[in-house]
C-alpha positions as CSV (number, residue, x, y, z in Angstrom):
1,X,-15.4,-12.3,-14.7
2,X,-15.4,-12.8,-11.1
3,X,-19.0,-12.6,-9.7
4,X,-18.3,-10.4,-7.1
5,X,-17.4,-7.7,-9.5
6,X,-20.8,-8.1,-11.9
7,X,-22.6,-8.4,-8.6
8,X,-25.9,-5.9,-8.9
9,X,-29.5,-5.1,-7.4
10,X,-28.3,-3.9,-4.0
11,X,-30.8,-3.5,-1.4
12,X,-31.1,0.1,-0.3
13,X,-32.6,1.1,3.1
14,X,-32.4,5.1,2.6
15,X,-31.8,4.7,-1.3
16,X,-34.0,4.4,-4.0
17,X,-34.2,0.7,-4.7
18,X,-33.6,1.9,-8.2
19,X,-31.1,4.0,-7.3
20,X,-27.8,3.2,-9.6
21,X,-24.0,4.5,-8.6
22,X,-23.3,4.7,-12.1
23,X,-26.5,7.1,-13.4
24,X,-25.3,10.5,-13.2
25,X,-29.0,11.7,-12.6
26,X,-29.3,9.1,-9.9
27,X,-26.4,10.6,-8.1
28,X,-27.4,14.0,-8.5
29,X,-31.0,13.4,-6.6
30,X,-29.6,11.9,-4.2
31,X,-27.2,14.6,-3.5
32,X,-29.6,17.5,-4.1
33,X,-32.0,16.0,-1.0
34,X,-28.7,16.0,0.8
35,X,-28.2,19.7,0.5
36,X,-31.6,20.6,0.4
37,X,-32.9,18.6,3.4
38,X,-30.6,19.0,6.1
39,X,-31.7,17.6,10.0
40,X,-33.7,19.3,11.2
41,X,-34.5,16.9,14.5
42,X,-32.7,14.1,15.9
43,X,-34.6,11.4,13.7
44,X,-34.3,13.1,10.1
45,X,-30.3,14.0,11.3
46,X,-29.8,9.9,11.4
47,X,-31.4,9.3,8.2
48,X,-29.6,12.4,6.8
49,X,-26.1,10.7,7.4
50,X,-27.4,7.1,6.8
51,X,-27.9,8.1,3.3
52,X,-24.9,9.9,2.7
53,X,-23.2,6.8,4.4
54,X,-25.3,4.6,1.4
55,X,-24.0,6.9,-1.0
56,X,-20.9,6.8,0.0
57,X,-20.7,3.1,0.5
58,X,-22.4,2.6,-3.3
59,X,-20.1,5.0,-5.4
60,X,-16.8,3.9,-3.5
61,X,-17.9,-0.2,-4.5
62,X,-18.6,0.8,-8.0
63,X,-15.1,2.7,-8.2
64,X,-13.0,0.2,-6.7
65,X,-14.8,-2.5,-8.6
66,X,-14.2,-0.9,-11.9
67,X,-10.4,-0.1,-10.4
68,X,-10.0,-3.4,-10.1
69,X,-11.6,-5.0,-13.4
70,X,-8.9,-2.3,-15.3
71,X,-6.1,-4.0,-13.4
72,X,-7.2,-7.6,-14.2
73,X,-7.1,-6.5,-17.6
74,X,-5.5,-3.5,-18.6
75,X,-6.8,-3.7,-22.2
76,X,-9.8,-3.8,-21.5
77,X,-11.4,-0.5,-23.2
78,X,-15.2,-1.4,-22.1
79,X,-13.7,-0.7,-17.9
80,X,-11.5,2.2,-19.4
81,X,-14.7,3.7,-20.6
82,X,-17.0,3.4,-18.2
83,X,-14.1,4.2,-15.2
84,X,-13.4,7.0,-17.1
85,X,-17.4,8.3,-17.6
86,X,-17.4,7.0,-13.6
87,X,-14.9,10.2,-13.0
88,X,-16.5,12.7,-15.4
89,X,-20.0,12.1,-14.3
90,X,-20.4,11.0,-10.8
91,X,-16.8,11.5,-9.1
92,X,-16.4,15.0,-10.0
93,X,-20.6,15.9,-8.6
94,X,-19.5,14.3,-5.2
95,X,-15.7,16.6,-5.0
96,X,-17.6,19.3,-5.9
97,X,-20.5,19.0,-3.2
98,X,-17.7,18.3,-0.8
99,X,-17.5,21.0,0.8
100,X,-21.3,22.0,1.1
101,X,-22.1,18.2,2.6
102,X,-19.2,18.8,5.3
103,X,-21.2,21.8,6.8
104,X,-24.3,20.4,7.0
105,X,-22.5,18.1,9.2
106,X,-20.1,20.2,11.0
107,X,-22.8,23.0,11.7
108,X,-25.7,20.6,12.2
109,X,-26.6,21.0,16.0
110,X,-28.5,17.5,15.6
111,X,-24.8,16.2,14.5
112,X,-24.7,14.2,18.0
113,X,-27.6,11.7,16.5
114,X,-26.2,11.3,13.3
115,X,-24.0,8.5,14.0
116,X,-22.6,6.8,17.5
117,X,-20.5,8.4,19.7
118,X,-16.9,8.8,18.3
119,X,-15.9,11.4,20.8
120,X,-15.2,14.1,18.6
121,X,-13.1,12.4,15.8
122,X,-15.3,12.9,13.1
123,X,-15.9,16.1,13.6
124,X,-12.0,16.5,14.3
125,X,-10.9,15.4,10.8
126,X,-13.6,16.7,8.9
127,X,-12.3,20.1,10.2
128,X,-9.2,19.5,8.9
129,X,-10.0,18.5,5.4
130,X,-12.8,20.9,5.2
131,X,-9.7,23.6,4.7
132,X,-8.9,22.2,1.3
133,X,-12.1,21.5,-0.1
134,X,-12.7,23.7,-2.5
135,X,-14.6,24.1,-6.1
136,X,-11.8,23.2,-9.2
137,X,-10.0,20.5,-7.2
138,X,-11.9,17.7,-8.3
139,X,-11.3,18.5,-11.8
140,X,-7.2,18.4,-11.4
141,X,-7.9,14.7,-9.4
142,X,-9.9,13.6,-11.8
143,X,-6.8,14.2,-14.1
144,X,-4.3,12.9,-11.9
145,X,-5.8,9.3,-11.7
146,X,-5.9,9.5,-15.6
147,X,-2.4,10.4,-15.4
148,X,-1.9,7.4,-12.7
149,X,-3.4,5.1,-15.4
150,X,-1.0,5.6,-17.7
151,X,1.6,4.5,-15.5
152,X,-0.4,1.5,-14.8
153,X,-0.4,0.1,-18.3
154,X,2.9,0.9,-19.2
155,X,3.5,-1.3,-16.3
156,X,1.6,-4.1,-17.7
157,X,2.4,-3.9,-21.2
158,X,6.1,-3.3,-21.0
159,X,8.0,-5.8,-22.8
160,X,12.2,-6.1,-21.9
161,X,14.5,-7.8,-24.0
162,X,16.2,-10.8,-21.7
163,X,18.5,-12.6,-22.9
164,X,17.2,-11.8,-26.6
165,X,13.9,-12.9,-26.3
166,X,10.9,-10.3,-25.8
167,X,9.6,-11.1,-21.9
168,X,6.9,-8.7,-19.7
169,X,9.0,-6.5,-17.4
170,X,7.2,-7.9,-14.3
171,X,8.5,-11.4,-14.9
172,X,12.2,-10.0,-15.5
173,X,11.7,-8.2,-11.8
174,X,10.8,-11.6,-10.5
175,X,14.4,-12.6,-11.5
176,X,16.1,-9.9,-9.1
177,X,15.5,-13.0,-6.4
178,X,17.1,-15.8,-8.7
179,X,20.0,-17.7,-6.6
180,X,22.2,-17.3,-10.1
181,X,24.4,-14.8,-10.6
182,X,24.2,-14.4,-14.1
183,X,20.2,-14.7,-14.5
184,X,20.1,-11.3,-11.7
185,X,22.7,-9.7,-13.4
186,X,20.9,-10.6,-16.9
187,X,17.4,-9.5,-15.2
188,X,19.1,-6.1,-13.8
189,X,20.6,-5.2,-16.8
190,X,17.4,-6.2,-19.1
191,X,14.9,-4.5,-16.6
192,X,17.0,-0.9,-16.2
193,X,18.1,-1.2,-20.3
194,X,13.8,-0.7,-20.6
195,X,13.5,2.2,-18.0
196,X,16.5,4.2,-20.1
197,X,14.4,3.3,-23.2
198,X,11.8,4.7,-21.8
199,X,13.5,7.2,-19.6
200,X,11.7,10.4,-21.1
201,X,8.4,9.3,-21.2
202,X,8.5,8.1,-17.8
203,X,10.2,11.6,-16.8
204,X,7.5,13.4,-18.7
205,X,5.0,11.8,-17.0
206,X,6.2,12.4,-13.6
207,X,6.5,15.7,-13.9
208,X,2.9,16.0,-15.3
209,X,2.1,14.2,-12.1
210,X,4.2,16.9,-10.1
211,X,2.8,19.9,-11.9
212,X,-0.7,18.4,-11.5
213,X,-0.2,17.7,-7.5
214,X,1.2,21.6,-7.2
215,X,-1.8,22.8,-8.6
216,X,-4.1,21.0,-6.6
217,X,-2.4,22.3,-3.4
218,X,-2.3,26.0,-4.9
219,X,-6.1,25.5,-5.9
220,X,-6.9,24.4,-1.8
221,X,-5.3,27.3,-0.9
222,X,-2.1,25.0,1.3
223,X,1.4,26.1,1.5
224,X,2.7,23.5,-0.1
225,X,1.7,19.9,-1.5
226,X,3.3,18.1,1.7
227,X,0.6,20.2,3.8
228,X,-2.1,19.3,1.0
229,X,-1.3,15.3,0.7
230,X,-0.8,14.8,4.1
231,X,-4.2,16.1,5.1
232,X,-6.0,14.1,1.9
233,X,-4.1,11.1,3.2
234,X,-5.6,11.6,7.1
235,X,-1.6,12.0,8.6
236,X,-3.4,13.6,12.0
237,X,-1.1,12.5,14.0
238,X,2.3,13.1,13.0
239,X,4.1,15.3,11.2
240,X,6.8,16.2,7.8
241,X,9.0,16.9,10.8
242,X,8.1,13.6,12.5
243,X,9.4,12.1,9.3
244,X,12.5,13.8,9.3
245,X,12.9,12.1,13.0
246,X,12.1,8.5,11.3
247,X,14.4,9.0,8.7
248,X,17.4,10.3,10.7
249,X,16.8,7.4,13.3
250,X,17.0,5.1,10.1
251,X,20.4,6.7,9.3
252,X,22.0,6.7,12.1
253,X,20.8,2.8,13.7
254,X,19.8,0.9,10.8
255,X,22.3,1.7,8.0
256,X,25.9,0.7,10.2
257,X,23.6,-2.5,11.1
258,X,22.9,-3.7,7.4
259,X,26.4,-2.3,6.5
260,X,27.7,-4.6,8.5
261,X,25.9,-7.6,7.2
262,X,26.6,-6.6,4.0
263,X,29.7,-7.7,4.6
264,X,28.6,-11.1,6.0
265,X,26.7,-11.1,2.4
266,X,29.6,-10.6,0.5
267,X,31.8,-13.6,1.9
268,X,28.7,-15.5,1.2
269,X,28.4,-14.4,-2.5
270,X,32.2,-14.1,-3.1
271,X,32.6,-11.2,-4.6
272,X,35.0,-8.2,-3.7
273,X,31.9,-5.8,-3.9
274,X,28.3,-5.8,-3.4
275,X,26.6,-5.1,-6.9
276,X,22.8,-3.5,-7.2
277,X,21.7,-7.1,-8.7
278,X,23.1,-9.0,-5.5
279,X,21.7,-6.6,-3.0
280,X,18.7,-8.7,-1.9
281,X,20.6,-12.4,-2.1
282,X,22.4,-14.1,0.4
283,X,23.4,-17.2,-0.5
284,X,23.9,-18.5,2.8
285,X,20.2,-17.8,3.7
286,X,18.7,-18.7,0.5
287,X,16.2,-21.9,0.5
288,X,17.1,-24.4,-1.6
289,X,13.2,-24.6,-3.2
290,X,11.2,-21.9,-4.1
291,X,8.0,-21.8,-2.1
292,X,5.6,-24.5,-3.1
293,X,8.1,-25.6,-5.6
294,X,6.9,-22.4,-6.9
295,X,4.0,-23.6,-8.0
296,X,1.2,-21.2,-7.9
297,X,-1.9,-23.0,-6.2
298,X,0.6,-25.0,-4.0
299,X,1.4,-21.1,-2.3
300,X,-2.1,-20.9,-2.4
301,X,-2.7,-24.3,-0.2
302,X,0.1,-23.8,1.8
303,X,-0.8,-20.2,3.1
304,X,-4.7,-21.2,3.5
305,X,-2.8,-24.0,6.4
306,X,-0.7,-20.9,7.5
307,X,-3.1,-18.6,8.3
308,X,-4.9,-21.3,9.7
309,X,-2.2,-22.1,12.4
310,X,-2.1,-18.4,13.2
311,X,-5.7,-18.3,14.3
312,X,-8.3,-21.5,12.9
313,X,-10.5,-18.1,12.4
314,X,-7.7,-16.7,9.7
315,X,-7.9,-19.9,8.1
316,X,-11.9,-20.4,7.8
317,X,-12.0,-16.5,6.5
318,X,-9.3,-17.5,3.9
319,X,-11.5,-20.1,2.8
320,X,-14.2,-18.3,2.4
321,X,-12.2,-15.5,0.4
322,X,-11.1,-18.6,-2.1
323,X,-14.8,-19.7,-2.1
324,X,-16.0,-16.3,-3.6
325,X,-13.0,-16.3,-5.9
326,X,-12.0,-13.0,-3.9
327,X,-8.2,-14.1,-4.1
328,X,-7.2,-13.6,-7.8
329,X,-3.1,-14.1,-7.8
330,X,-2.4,-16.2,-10.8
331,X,-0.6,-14.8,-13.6
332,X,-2.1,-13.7,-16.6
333,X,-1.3,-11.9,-20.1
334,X,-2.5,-7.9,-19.5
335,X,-2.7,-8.4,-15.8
336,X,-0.8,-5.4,-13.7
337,X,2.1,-6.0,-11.9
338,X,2.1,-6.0,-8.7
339,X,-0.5,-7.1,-5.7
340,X,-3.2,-5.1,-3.7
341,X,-5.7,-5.7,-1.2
342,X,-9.4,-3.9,-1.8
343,X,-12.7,-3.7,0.7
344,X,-15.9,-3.5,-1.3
345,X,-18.5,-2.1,1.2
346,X,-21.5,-2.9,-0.1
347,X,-20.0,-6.3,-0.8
348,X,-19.2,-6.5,2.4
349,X,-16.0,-8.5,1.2
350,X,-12.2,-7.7,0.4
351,X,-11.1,-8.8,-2.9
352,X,-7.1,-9.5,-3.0
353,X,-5.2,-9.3,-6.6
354,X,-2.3,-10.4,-7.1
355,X,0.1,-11.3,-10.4
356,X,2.6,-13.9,-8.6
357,X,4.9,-16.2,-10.6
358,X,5.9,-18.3,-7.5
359,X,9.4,-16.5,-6.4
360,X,10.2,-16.1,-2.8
361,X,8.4,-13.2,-2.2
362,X,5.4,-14.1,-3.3
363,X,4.6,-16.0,0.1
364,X,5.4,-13.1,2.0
365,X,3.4,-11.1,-0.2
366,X,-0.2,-13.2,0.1
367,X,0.3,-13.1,4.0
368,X,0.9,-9.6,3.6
369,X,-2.4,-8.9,1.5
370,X,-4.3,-11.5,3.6
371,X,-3.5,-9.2,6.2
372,X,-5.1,-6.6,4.6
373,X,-8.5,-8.7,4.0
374,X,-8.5,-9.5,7.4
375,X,-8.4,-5.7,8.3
376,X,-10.6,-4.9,5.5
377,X,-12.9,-7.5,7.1
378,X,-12.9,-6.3,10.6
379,X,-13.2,-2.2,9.3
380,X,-16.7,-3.4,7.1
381,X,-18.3,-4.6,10.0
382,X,-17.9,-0.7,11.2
383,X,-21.7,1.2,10.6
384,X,-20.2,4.6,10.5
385,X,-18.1,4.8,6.6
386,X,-15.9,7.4,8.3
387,X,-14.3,5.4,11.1
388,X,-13.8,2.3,8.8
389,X,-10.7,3.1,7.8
390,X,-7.5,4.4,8.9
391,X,-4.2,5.8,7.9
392,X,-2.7,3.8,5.7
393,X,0.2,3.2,8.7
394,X,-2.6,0.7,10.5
395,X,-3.0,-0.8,7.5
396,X,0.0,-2.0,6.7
397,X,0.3,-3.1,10.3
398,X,-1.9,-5.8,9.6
399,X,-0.5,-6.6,6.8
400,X,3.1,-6.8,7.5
401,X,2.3,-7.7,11.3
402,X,0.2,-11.0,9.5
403,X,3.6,-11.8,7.8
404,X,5.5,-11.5,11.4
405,X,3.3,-13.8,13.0
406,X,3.8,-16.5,10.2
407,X,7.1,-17.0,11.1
408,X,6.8,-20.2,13.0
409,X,4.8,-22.1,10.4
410,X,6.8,-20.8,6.9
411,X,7.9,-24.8,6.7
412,X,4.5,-24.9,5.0
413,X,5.5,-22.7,2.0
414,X,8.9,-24.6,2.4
415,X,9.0,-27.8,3.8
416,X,12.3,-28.9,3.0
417,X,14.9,-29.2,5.8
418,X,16.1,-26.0,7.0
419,X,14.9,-23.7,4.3
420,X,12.3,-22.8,6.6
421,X,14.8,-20.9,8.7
422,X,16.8,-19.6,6.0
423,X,13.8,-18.0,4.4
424,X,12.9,-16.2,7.8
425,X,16.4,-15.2,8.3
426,X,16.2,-13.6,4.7
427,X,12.9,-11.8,5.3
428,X,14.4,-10.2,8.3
429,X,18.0,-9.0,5.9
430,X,15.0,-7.7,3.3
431,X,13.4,-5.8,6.2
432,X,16.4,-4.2,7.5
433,X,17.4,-3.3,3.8
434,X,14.0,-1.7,3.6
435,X,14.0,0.9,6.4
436,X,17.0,3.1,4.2
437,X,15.9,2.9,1.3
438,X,11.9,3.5,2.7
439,X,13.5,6.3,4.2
440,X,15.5,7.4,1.3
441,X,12.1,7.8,-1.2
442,X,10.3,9.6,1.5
443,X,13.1,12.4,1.7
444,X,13.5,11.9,-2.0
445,X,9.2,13.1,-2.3
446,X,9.4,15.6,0.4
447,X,12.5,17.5,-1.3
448,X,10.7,17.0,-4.6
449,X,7.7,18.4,-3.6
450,X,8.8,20.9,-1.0
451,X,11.6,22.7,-3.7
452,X,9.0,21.7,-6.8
453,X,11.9,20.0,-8.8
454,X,10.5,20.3,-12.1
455,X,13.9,20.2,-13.8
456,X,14.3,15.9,-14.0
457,X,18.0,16.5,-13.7
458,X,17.8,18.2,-10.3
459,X,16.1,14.3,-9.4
460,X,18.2,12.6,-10.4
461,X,21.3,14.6,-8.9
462,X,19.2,14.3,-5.5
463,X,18.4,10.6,-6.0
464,X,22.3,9.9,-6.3
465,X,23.4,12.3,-3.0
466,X,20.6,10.3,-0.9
467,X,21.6,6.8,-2.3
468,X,25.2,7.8,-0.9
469,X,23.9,8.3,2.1
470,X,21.5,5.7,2.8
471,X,22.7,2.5,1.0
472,X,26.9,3.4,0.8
473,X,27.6,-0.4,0.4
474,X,26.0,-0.8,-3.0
475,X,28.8,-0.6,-5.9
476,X,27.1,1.3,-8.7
477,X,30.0,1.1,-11.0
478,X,29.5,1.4,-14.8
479,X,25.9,1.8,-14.5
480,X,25.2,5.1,-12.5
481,X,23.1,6.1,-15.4
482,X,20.5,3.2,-13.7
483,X,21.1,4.5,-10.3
484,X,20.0,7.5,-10.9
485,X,16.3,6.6,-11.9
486,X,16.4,4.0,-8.8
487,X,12.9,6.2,-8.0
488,X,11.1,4.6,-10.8
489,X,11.7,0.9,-9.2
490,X,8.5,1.2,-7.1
491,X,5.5,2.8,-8.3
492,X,4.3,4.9,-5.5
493,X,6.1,7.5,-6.4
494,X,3.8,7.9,-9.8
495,X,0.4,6.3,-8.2
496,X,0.6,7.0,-4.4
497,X,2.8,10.0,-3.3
498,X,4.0,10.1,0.1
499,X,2.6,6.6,0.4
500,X,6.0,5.1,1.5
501,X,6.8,5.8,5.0
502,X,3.9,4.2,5.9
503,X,5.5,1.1,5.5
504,X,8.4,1.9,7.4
505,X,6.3,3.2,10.2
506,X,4.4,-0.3,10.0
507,X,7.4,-2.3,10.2
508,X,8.2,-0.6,13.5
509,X,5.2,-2.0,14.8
510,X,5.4,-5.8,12.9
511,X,8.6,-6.7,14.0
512,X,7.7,-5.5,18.1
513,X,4.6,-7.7,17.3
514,X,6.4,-10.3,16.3
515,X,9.2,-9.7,19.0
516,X,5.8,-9.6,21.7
517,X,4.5,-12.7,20.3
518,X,8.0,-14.6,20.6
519,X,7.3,-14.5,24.6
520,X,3.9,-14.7,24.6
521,X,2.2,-15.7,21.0
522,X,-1.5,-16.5,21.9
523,X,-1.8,-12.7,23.6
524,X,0.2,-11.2,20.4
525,X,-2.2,-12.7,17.9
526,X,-5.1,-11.4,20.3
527,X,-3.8,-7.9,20.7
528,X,-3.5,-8.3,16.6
529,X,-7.2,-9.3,16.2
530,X,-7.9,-6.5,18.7
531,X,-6.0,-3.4,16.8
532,X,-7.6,-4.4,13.6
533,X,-11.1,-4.4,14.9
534,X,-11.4,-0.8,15.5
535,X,-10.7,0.3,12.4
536,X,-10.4,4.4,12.5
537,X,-11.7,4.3,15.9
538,X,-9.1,5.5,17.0
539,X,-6.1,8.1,16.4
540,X,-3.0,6.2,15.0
541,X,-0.7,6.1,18.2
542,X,-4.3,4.5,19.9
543,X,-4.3,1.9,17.4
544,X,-0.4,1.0,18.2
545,X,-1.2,1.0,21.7
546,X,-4.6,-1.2,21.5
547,X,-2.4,-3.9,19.6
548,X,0.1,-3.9,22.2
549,X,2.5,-1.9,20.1
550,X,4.4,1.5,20.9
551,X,4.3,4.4,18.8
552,X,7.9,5.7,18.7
553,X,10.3,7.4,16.3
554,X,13.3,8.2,18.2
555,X,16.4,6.3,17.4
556,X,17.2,4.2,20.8
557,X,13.8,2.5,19.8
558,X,14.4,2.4,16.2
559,X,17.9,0.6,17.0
560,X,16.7,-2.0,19.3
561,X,14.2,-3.3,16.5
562,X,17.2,-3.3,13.9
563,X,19.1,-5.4,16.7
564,X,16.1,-7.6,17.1
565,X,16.3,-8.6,13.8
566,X,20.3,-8.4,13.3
567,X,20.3,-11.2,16.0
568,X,17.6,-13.5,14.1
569,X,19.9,-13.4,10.8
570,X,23.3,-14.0,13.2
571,X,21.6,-17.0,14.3
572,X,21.0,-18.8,10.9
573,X,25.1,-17.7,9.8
């Protein structure tokens, strides 16, 4: 086990030195001076919030840790139990003294001294979410994330049949990317064959998941669960209507453009339609190797020298991350799919997990998450727990900005005579392919939510109109019955609702990053470093603008970005 996770004896400065995150009596003194002791001068109002900050900081590490020891092995019934006892005992005493903690703060005239001057945004967003916190909420969360976790090890447990032999569903989605034809088609057919099996289950479970999230927003008292989630998830500055702009723009700019490379694609794969197992391969712009000759450690080196041409700081941080054995992206039997990035704040360190099997996209993918550690990084060095971190939009800024500014040195990953460019050229096609169908999921939730489809066949029927819309070029011919439960193909729906757009909003800002850095790279990567230093300082369109970016849905903007990218992939055809 990795020594960061099985790290104890924290040194506490407003804490009991023998104060431990996992004693449910521990927790409960601490929280009853909280409530009982509230500032009453300048001096006792810092120590007040300096504990709840420890507090915070000490039951968020030991939840994430034991988050992350269930995903490195999702059989592992010791971390079930305790993650589990976590929720019942300590996570459900800090929801339910939610509300009671937030006004001491918010009616606390010594709140000024509590922490430095944010200029009201505390205070701002605390307002907000103090609506919904209510007694009886924690309970239906605390059933949610068990609901969550059964998602996550069907995910890492689910075996598909491919080409006869029994093979973990996460390597069979690695094959989606294979240059053959008949191995993607194979793959496609074998991955969506074990969603069908599985079909009612996974329907059930979703709409346990929906049932669970409508209660929660009727128990806060919101009009809806959009109006609940986006609160919970910190969406201050924009709103469901914003979306609806985002997606529309997508529509209308980004759909004719991939349409029409779509049919570049096809002359390049030779066949009279585009089918759902071809939609991410273009021959033409295929590398010849895989990255590191998809060899594992070899992604491993060749990102450390990435990052390190970037910024020599990236590189020395990355280092260090592999010297604490905080990067952890080797395959393994009863690891989850997938890859994440996590900020242990008492650790002070990020911790990034990953389950790669060296395909294309797992380069892109440990820029992206190093991304993340560098944000997760910069946000720790923050005092105040509340302005560490921000929407999850920023976020994925530095990630998928990280993988923008990598562009000039990807001969690293693949060194090989013009695979470089064809890689980069591909990564672009992927990106535009993303925005529709980013924007197709988000409607997809919002309608779900909004009109509380219940019934799974009023999903699916929606799924189909909005894949019609968004992706017309796909042929879905003799196997609608998959296209229909296209939903299921990314978690988020099941784990992370509404946690989709985010990455389309983040892309906006990546790719004028990566356009910015094109005429001037040193001040890009500044402007980069700069953003991600503030953490939650700052309201979301503030963070775009500190890094340079803009912060802009309309659909002129949204179509020069698709051009940007349309012109990069023209000039590798």
């Amino acid at each position: 086990m990795n020594s960061l996770l099985t790290k104890t004896g924290n040194t506490y400065i407003n804490l009991p030195v023998s104060f431990d995150p996992e004693d449910k009596q521990s927790v409960s003194e601490i929280i009853r001076r909280l409530k009982e002791n509230p500032p009453r001068d300048f001096e006792s109002a810092a120590i007040w919030f300096a504990t709840f900050v420890e507090l915070s900081d000490a039951t968020n590490e030991l939840q994430t840790k034991l988050d992350l020891m269930f995903s490195l092995d999702t059989q592992d019934v010791r971390t079930l139990d305790r993650l589990q006892q976590f929720e019942s005992r300590i996570l459900s005493q800090l929801m339910e003294s939610r509300a009671e903690l937030m006004d001491i703060y918010l009616n606390s005239p010594w709140r000024g001294s509590m922490h430095a001057d944010d200029l009201g945004k505390v205070k701002k967003e605390i307002v907000a979410r103090r609506k919904y916190a209510v007694r009886g909420l924690g309970a239906l969360q605390i059933e949610e994330n068990q609901l969550v976790r059964e998602f996550k090890t069907f995910s890492s447990t689910a075996m598909c049949t491919y080409f006869g032999r029994p093979t973990p569903i996460g390597i069979v989605i690695g094959k989606l990317n294979d240059p053959r034809p008949e191995i993607r088609r194979e793959a496609f057919s074998s991955h969506w064959r074990k969603i069908r099996e599985s079909k009612e289950w996974l329907e059930d479970l979703f709409t346990r998941l929906l049932k669970n999230r409508i209660e929660q927003a009727k128990t806060a008292g919101a009009s809806s669960y959009v109006e609940f989630c986006f609160t919970e998830l910190g969406r201050f500055d924009y709103t469901p209507e914003d979306c609806s702009v985002l997606r529309l723009s997508i529509e209308k700019a980004i759909t004719p453009i991939v349409s029409n490379l779509q049919s570049r694609q096809l002359l390049s794969l030779g066949t009279p339609t585009l089918r759902p197992w071809d939609a991410a391969v273009w021959p033409r712009l295929t590398p010849a190797e895989f990255p590191g000759q998809g060899d594992v450690s070899a992604i491993l080196d060749a990102g450390g020298r990435i990052v390190s041409r970037i910024h020599s700081g990236f590189g020395q941080y990355y280092e260090t991350l592999l010297s604490r054995g905080c990067i952890d992206v080797h395959p393994r039997n009863l690891k989850a799919p997938g890859a994440f990035c996590v900020a242990l704040p008492e650790s002070k360190s990020p911790f990034i997990f990953g389950n790669f099997a060296g395909h294309f996209r797992d380069a892109f993918t440990l820029l992206h998450e190093f991304g993340h550690a560098l944000h997760g990084s910069a946000s720790l060095q923050i005092k105040n727990t509340l302005l560490r971190h921000p929407g999850l939009e920023f976020c994925e800024v530095a990630s998928m900005g990280l993988e923008f500014l990598a562009q000039p040195f990807l001969n690293e990953f693949w060194p090989r005579s013009g695979d470089a460019g064809k890689a980069w050229a591909l990564h672009c096609f992927n990106a535009l392919q993303f925005w529709p169908f980013m924007a197709m999921l988000d409607e997809w939730q919002h309608v779900v939510y909004r009109e509380e489809l219940i019934n799974p066949c009023d999903r699916s029927q929606l799924w189909r109109e909005l894949s019609a819309r968004y992706r017309p070029g796909i042929d879905w011919s003799e196997c609608e019955d998959f296209e229909e439960l296209g939903w299921i193909s990314r978690p988020h729906p099941f784990t992370s609702p509404f946690y989709y757009i985010d990455y389309g909003i983040a892309q906006l800002g990546a790719v004028e990053l990566w356009a910015e850095s094109r005429r001037d790279y040193t001040r890009a990567v500044e402007n980069y470093i700069g953003g991600l230093s503030l953490g939650a300082q700052r309201s979301l369109p503030e963070l775009f603008r500190a890094t340079g970016l803009r912060f802009d849905f309309s659909q002129p903007w949204v179509s020069y970005l698709g051009a940007v990218l349309a012109d990069e992939i023209e000039s590798q055809i």
